[in-house]
N, C-alpha and C positions, 0 to 999 in steps of 0.2 A: 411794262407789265403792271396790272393793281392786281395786287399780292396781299389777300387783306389782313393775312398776319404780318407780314413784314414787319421791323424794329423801327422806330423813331428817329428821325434827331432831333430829340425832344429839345434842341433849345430854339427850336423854330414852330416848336407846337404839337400837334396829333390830329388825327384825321375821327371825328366824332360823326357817329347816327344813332338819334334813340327817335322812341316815338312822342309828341310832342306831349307834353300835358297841359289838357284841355282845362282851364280855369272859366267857373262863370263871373260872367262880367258885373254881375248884381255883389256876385259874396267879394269881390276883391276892390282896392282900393287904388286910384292910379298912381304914381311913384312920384314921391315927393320932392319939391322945386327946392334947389339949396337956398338955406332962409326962408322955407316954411315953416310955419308955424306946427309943434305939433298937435292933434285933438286932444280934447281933455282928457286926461287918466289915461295917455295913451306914452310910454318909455322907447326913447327910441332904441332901437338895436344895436348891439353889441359888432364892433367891427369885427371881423376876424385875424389871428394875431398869427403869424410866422413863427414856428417855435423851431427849438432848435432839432427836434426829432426830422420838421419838414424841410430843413434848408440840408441836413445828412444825406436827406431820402433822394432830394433833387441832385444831388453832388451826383449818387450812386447812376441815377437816372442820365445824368450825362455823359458820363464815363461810360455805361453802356452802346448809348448814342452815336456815340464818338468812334466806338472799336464797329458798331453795325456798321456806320457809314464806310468806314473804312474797307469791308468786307464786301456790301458791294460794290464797292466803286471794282475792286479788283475782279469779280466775279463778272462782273458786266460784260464785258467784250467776253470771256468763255460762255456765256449763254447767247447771247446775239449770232456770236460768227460760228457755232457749233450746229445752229438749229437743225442743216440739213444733217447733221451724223444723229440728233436727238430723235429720229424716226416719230416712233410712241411718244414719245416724254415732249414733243415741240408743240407749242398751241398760240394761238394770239393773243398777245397782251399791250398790256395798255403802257408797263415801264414805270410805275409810282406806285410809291405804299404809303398808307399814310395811319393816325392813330390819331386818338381822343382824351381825355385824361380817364376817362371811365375801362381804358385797358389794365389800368395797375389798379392793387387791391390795396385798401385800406388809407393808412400815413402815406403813400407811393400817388394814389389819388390825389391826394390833398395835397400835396409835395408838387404832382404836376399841376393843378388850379392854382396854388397860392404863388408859388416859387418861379413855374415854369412857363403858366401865362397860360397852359392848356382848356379848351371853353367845350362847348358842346357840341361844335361844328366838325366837319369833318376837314384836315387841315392835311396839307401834302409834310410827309416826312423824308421821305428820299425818293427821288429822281434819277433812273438809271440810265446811265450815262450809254451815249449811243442810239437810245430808244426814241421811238416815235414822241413820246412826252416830253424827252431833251430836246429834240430836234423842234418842237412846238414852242417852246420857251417855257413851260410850266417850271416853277423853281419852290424850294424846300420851305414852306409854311403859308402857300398858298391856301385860301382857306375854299373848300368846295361847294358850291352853291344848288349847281344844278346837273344833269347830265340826260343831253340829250330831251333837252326842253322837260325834264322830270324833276321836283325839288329833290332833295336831297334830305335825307332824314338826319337827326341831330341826336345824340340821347345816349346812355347806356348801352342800347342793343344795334350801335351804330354800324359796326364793322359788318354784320351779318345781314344788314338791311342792305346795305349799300351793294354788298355781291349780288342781290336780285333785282337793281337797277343798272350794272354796268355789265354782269353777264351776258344779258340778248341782246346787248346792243353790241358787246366787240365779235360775238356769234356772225353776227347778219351784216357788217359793217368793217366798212374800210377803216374807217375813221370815229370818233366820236366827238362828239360836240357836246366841251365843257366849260360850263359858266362859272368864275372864282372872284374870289375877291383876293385886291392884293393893296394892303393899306389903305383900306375903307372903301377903294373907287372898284366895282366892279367889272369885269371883261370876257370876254369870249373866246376862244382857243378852238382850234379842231385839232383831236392828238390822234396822229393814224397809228394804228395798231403794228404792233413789233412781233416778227414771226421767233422764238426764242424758244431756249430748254427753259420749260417750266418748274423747275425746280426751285423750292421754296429755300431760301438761301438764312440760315440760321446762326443767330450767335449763341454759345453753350454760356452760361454764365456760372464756370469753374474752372479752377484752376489743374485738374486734370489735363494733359496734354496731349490731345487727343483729335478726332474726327469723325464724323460720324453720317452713313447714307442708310436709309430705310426704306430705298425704294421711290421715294417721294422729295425728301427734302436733302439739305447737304446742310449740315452743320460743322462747327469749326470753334471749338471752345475759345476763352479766355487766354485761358493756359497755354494751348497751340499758337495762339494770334502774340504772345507773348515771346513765342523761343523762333519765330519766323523771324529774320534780319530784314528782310524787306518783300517789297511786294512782289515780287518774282518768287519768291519764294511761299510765300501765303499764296499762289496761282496756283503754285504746286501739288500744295495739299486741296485747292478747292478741285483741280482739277480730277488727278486720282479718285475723289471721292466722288466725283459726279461719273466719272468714268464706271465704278462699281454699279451706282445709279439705273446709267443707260444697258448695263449686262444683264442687269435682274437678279446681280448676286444677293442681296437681303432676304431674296426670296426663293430663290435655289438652294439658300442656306438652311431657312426656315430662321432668321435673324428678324426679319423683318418687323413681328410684333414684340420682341425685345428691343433693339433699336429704337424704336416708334416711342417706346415708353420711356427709354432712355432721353429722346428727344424732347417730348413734351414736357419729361422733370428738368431739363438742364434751359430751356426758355422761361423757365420763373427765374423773377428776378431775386428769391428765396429758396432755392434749389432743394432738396433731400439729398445729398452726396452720401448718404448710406448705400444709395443706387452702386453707385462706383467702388464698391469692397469686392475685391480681387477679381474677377474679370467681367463682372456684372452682366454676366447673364450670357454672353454672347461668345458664339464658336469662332475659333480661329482660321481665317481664310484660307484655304486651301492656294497652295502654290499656284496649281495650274489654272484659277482663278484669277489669282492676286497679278500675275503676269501680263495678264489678258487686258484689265485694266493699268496697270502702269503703261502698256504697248500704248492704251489707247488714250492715256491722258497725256501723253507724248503729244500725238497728234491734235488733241485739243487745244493745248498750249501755244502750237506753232501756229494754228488757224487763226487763235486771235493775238497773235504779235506776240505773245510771249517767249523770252530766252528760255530754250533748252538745253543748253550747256550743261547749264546746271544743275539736273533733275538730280542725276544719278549722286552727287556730289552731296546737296541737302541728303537725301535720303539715310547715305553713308552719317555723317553727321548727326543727324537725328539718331538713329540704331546707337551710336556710339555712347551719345549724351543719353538718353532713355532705352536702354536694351530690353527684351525680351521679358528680364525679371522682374521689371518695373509693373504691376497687375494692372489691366486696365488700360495701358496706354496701348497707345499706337502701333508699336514696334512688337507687342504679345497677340493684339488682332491680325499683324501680318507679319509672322516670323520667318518666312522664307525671303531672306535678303539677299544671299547668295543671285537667288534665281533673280530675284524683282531688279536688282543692279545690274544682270546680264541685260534682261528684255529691255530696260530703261535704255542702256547701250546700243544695243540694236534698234530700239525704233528714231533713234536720236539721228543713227545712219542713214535710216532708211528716209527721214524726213530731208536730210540735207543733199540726199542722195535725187530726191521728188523736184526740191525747191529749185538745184542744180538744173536739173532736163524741167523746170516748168509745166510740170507735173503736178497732178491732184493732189492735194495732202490729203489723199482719202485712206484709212487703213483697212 
């Protein structure tokens, strides 16, 4: 899928389009041969220096990197092998996201140009595994040339350009044919199109423990990616929370435009966490809701290979470590544990009961 918000691994670059600026060739001067001379009365320019605010900002920058990639590698196979339950929510995508250094603001900018190598190209940042684009060979800091015999814009307003050259083309097409560059030499790739839940897969960047669906995206804070032991368990909560996703609870709730805002503050790399003062905004899920999705992120889980054993078991755990008191977390968004532990039980059966007779794991 090209996901054009998607996160980085910014130590392989970012995916850049602005629009070009146009210089006339009379006002400018062609770029000076090392050991030219310079014109008279003319100083040459000052290098630019790596300070230590930028080399911080780049640290910060990887370490986010690091936890996205991390996020979707696990999410990956629950969006691919889910698509037929994703009804609404399934669309074709391409399987890469990529960034520029003009998506961070300010020191964060300059941090990724000086520090991180970031340019003005549009450069592949993660590659999701399973997808048409893995399968094509396309790998993390490819840099994007062309698409579909179209240049590719470079610049500030990179990300937003680039969605109205790859949009009609994965519309009307099997496949798309893209031009990159991969260590100066140029090449050609055709990436066919991944039928997938298209859900925008999010890092929260707080320490909050926490998850979050609005309908659209699934995010999965700092904090959560923190108290998850392993990736079985980080499936867990992507999954449950995509499950909400595909019910329409954000929106049956009337959550949807709290969430939504919640989400868009917790994707700064500078967050406001006054958002997150006691339960920030957001009603607590109804049982007969919250069940419906645990039933169903059961079966998510199973579809894409993931252990179910252990749903019921994290969850227990989780409530124990962060209860209900805890404002804001996880365990206060969905306090009926009782029931969510029963259903988790039962569709646990019902999946191994399916797998047994070679049966749909459809619920």
């Amino acid at each position: 899928m090209f996901r054009i918000h998607l996160r980085p691994n910014i130590r392989r670059g970012a995916l850049a389009i602005a629009t070009a600026a146009l210089l006339s060739a009379c006002a400018t001067q062609g770029p000076m041969q090392p050991g030219q001379p310079l014109p008279p009365g003319q100083t040459a320019p000052e290098t630019a220096q790596v300070t230590p605010e930028m080399t911080a900002a780049a640290d910060t920058l990887t370490k986010m990197a690091n936890l996205q990639e991390r996020l979707y590698k696990v999410a990956a196979p629950l969006l691919i092998d889910n698509a037929e339950l994703c009804t609404r929510h399934a669309r074709n995508l391409l399987g890469f996201t990529a960034k520029n250094r003009y998506t961070y603001p300010g020191t964060y900018n300059e941090a990724a140009h000086m520090v991180l190598g970031m340019g003005e190209r549009l450069q592949v940042t993660n590659v999701l595994a399973g997808s048409g684009a893995a399968k094509a060979g396309l790998r993390n800091g490819d840099e994007l040339v062309a698409a579909g015999g179209k240049p590719l814009p470079t610049g500030p307003n990179a990300l937003s350009q680039a969605g109205a050259v790859f949009g009609p083309i994965v519309q009307k097409q099997a496949s798309l044919p893209l031009t990159i560059e991969r260590r100066g030499a140029q090449r050609d790739l055709t990436i066919p199109v991944t039928r997938a839940c298209a859900f925008g897969i999010e890092l929260g960047n707080a320490d909050n423990v926490n998850a979050y669906a609005d309908g659209q995206r699934v995010m999965v804070t700092r904090g959560m990616m923190g108290f998850v032991q392993n990736d079985d368990e980080l499936a867990y909560v992507v999954a449950h929370t995509m499950a909400h996703n595909m019910l329409g609870h954000a929106a049956s709730q009337r959550n949807a435009a709290t969430i939504g805002s919640i989400i868009d503050n917790l994707t700064r790399i500078a967050p406001d966490t006054s958002m997150l003062i006691g339960s920030g905004g957001i009603k607590a899920m109804p049982a007969t809701l919250d069940t419906t999705a645990d039933r169903l992120a059961v079966y998510l889980l199973a579809r894409a290979d993931y252990r179910v054993d252990g749903v019921a078991g994290f969850w227990k755990r989780f409530a124990d470590t962060y209860p209900a008191t805890v404002l804001n977390g996880h365990t206060a968004n969905h306090p009926a544990l009782p029931q969510r532990l029963a259903a988790i039980d039962k569709a646990v059966a019902e999946v191994k009961s399916r797998k047994s007779a070679n049966k749909p794991l459809t619920p």
